[in-house]
N, C-alpha and C positions, 0 to 999 in steps of 0.2 A: 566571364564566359571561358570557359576550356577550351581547348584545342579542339578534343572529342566532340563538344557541341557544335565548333565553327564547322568542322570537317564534315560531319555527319552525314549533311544534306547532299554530298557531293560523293562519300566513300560510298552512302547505302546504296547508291546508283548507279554504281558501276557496272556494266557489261560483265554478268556470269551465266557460266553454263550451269544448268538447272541440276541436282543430284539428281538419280533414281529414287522413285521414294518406294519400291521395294528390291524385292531381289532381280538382280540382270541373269539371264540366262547365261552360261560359260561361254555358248557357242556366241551369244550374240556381243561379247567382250571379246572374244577374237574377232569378229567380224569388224568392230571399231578400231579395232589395234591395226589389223592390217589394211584397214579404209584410211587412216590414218596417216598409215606409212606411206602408204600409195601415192595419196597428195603431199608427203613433205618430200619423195624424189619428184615428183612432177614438176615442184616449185622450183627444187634445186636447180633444174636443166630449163626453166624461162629464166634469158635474156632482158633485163629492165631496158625498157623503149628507148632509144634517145645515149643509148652507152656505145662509147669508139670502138671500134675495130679494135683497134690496139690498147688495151687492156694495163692500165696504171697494176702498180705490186699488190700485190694480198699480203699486208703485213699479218693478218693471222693465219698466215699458211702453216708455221710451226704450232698454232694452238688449233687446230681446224678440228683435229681427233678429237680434243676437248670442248670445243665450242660447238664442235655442228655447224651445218650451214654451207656454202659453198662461193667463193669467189666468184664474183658475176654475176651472181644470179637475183632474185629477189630475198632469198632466202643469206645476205651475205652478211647481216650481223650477227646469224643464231641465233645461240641460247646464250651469248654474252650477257643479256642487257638483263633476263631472267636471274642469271646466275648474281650481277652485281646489285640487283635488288636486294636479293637475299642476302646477301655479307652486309650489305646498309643496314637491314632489318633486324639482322642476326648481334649484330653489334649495338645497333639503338636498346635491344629488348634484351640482350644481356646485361646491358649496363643500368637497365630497369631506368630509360629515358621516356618510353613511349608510353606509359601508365593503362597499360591495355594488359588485363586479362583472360587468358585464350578460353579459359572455363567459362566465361561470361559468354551468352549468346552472342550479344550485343557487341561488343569488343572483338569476337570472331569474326562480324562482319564486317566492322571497320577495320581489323585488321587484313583484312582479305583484301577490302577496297583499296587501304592503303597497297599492300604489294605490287597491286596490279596498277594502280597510276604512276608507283615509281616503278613501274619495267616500262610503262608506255614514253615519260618522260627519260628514262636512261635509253631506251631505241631514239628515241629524235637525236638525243646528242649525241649518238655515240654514231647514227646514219648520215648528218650533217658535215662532220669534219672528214669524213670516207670519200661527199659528193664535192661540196661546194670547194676542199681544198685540192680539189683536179688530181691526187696523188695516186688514188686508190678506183675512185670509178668516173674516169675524164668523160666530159661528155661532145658529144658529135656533133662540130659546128655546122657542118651539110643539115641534119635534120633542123634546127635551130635556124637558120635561113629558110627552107623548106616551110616550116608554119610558121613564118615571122616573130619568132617571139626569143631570138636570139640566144647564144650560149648561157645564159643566165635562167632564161625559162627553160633550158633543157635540164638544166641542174636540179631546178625547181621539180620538174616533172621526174626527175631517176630517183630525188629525194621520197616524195610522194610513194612512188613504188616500193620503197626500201623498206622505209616508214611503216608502208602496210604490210609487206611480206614478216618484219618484226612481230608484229599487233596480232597474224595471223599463227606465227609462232606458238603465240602466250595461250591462245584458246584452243591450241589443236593440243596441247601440254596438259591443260584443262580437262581436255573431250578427254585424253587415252584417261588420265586420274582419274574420275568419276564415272565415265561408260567402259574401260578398257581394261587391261593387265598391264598390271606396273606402271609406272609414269611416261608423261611423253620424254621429259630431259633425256630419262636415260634409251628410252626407244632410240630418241634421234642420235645421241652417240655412239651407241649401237650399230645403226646405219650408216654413220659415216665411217668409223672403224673399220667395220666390214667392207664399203667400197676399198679404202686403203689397201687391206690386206688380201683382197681378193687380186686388184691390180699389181699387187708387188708380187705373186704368184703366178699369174697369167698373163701379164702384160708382155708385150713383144715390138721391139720398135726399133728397123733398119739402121738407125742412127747410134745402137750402141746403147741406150740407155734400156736394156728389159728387164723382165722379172725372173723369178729363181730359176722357174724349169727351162725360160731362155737361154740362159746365160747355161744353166747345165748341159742343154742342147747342144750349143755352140762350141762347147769343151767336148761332147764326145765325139762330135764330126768336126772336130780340128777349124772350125772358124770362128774361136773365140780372139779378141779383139786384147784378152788381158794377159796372151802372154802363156809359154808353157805352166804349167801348176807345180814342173818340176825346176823351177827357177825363181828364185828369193822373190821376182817381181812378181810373177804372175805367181805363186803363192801366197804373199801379201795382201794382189787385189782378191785373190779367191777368198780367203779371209775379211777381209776389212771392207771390200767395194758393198756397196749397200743392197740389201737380196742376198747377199751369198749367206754363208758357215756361220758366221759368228751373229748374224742375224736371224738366221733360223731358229740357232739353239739358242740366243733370250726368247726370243715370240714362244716359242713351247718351255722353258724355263718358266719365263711369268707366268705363262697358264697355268705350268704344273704348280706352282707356289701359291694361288692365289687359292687355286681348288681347294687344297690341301689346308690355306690358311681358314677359308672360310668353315670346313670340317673340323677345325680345334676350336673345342667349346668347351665350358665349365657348365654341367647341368643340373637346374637345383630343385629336387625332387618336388612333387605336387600331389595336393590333396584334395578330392570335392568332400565339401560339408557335409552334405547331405544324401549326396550319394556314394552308400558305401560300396569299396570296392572299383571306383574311378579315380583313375590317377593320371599324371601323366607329368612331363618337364618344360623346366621354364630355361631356355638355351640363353648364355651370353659369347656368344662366339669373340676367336679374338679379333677378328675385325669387326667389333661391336657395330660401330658407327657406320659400317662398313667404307666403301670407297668414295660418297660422295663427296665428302669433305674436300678431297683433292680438288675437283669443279673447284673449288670455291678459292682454292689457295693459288690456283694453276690461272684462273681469273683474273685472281687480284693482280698477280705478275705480267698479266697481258695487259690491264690499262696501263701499268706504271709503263710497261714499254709504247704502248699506244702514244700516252701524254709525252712523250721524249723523240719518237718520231716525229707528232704534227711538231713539237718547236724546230727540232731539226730542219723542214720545209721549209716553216714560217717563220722562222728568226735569225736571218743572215749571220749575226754576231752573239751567236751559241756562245757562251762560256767553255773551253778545252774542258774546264773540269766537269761540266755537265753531262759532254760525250762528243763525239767526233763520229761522221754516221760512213759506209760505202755508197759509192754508187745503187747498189743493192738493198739499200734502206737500211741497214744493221749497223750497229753502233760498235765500233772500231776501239774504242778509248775511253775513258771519263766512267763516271757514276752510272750512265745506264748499260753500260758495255757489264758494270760486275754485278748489276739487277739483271741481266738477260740471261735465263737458264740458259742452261747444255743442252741442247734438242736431239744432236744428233754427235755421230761418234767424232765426223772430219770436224768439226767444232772444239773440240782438245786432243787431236792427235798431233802434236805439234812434231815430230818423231813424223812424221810422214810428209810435212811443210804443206799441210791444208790448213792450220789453224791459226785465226787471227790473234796475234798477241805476243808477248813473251810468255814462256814457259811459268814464269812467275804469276802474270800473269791469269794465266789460264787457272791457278791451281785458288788464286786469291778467288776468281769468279765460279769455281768448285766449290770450293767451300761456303760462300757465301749460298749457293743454291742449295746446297745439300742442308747446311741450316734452318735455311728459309720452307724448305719442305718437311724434315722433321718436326720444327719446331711448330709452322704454322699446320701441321696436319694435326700432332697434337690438339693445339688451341679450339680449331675449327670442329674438330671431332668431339669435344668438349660443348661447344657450341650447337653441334648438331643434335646429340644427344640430351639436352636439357631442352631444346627447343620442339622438336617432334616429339615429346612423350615418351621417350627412350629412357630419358632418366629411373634413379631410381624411387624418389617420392610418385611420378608417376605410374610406374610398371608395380608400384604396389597400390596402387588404386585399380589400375585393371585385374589383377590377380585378387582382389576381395569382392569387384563389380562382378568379377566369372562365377564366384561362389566357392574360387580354391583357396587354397590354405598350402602353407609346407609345416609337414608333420613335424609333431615335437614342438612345433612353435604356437602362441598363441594367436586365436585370429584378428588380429590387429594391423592395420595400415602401416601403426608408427614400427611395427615389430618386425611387418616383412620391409618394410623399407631399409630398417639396418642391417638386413641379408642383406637387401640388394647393394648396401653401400660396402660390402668387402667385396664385391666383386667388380659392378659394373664401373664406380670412377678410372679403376684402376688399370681396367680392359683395354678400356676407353684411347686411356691416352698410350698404351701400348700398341695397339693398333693404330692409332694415327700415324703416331712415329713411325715404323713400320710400314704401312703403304707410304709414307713420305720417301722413306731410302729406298724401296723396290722399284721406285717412279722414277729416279735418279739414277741408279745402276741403270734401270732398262733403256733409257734415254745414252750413257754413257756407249751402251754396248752395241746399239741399233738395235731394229726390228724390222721383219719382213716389211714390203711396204712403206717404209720410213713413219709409222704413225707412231705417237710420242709415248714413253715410257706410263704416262699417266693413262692417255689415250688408251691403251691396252691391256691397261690395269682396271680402269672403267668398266668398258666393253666385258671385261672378262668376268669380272664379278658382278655386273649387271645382269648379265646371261643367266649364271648359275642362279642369283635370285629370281629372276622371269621364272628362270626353270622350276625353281621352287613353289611361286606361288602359283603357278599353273598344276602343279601335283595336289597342292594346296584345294584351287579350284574346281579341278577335279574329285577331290575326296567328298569336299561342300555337296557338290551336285549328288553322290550317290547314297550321300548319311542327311540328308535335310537336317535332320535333331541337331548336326554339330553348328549349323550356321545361329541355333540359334542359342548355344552353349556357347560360343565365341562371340556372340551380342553379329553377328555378318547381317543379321534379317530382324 
């Protein structure tokens, strides 16, 4: 017996949200989008029952822009466990381990089931070592005396919570996919983005710590904290303190580049069959794969530093060479010290004595990230692209199923496929590479907000697509014919 056979009975069962089985109205796809939204900040700002006052670290505070989700809340694994499903899966099916055909009905659905049991299994383990090792979400022994059932049942019960704010993730990701615009992943990073960056603009807080037009406030009515602007010091912080000048101009930087990247395209003229006189192009932008690849790279570097924190707690007699951690949960020394990106800028300014390391240091754990970004954005983007149907044996099966053709060529799959192969491998992995070093500069230079190089490379190119496919949606609703010239209905 096969795998597929034992699994069967268990993948075909799994809890799904049902497709539309015809067309959704535009309006009623925003109405699920922003229903959507509505309930993933709701969840963000519930408190799980049974959590301290005082608040254990948010080791994914630097991947939050990334992951979604929020510290404390129910919602405090995100889209982690979503994300690391997918690089399992992305990797088992690239290496052609899981003998599943996505053409096949049949194998579409076990593969469906399959993702979805290991996102449910990667939320328990990834909400258990958060709860049970008291680091991240300690629980309140008052409550636990209170209904008798001790610090051990409170754990039990924050777990429970956690557990299901995950589970509730995966289906609301589901709802925006199939009833909504665009995906939930990228809505919810979106939204968390946009908190970031709204706060690192409009925040204000007595204690010295505000946002841009704060601190600009403060400098033109002389109660700024950092010092004249016309003195090495207080031009420094106006530059380099975080919110100021040199944050502004990456945040609008990256936007401007990203815009502009997703506007360079190679477009490869189109022909219908049968009807003459329609044409149109078949775009391979250079950020083919476009930005999501990075979730996935930006991911993978958050477990590795995840699994090097919990030993750090739990293993008194850490190996030096493994890492050496702060007070502050961050690895000071060793191997996971030159795995942990640059997040932010006082992180290798070593020139200003914020940054942990020697010089040397810091430049070994540079390089090591800036590799690990181009290279795995690359790979990833490669990955994405063969797996969604992006490729080009695929995007020549859609282009023969529409009933187009590129002129001059014969109408053959195998024929437009070797179009598609001078362009799209080759896109591919230059745009990967590419948002991999944008992610890294942006991260090196800051951003308004402090939200991570990736984070707002996300955000930004998720936007512009939303943006597109709503034009998109819009065009559907006013020409019906083309929903069903693009097979939409």
């Amino acid at each position: 017996m096969s795998w597929k056979e034992a699994a069967e009975p268990v993948l075909s069962r799994m809890p799904v949200v049902e497709r539309p089985t015809g067309h959704v109205p535009f309006k009623r796809k925003l109405t699920w989008t922003a229903g959507i939204l509505i309930v993933y900040f709701f969840l963000t700002n519930i408190n799980p029952f049974g959590l301290a006052a005082t608040q254990g670290s948010d080791f994914f505070g630097q991947f939050r822009s990334v992951l979604a989700g929020e510290s404390g809340s129910l919602l405090q694994v995100g889209i982690g466990p979503i994300v690391t499903a997918s690089i399992v899966l992305q990797l088992l099916g690239g290496a052609n381990l899981l003998g599943l055909d996505t053409d096949d009905p049949r194998d579409q659905v076990l593969y469906q089931g399959l993702q979805k049991l290991l996102v449910i299994v990667v939320t328990a383990l990834t909400a258990a070592p958060m709860v049970f090792t008291g680091e991240f979400l300690p629980a309140d022994p008052a409550v636990g005396q209170a209904l008798g059932i001790g610090t051990a049942g409170v754990e039990a019960l924050i777990f429970v919570q956690i557990f299901i704010g995950g589970v509730l993730l995966l289906f609301m990701d589901e709802i925006v996919s199939k009833w909504g615009v665009g995906s939930g992943v990228g809505l919810f990073i979106i939204a968390a983005v946009s908190q970031q960056i709204v706060g690192g603009f409009f925040s204000f807080s007595a204690l010295g710590a505000s946002g841009f037009f704060a601190n600009w406030y403060s400098i033109a009515t002389g109660g700024t904290q950092l010092g004249s602007p016309f003195t090495s010091a207080g031009l420094e912080s106006l530059l380099f303190e975080p919110g100021n000048v040199l944050a502004l101009f990456t945040t609008v930087f990256i936007f401007g580049i990203v815009v502009y990247a997703e506007s360079v395209r190679v477009e490869i003229p189109l022909s219908h069959a049968r009807v003459k006189g329609a044409r149109g192009r078949f775009p391979v932008k250079l950020i083919y794969a476009s930005v999501l690849p990075m979730i996935l790279v930006r991911a993978l570097q958050a477990n590795i530093q995840f699994v090097g924190q919990l030993l750090s707690s739990q293993w008194a007699a850490m190996p030096a060479w493994l890492g050496q951690y702060s007070d502050q949960g961050q690895p000071t020394s060793g191997l996971f010290y030159y795995l942990n990106p640059i997040q932010q800028p006082e992180q290798w300014m070593w020139f200003r004595g914020e940054a942990t390391g020697e010089p040397w240091m810091i430049a070994v754990r540079l390089a090591i990230d800036l590799t690990f970004m181009i290279v795995g954005g690359a790979i990833f983007a490669i990955f994405w692209v063969e797996t969604t149907g992006m490729g080009p044996e695929a995007t020549a099966k859609q282009i023969q199923n529409s009933g187009m053709q590129i002129p001059g060529f014969r109408r053959n799959p195998q024929v437009v496929e070797k179009v598609m192969e001078r362009y799209i491998p080759q896109v591919t992995v230059i745009g990967g590479a590419l948002v991999g070093f944008l992610a890294v500069m942006a991260n090196l230079l800051g951003t308004i907000g402090q939200v991570s190089g990736t984070g707002l490379l996300l955000a930004v190119s998720i936007t512009y697509k939303l943006y597109e496919e709503i034009a998109e949606e819009q065009l559907m609703e006013m020409h019906p014919m083309m929903r069903q010239m693009f097979g939409n209905e």
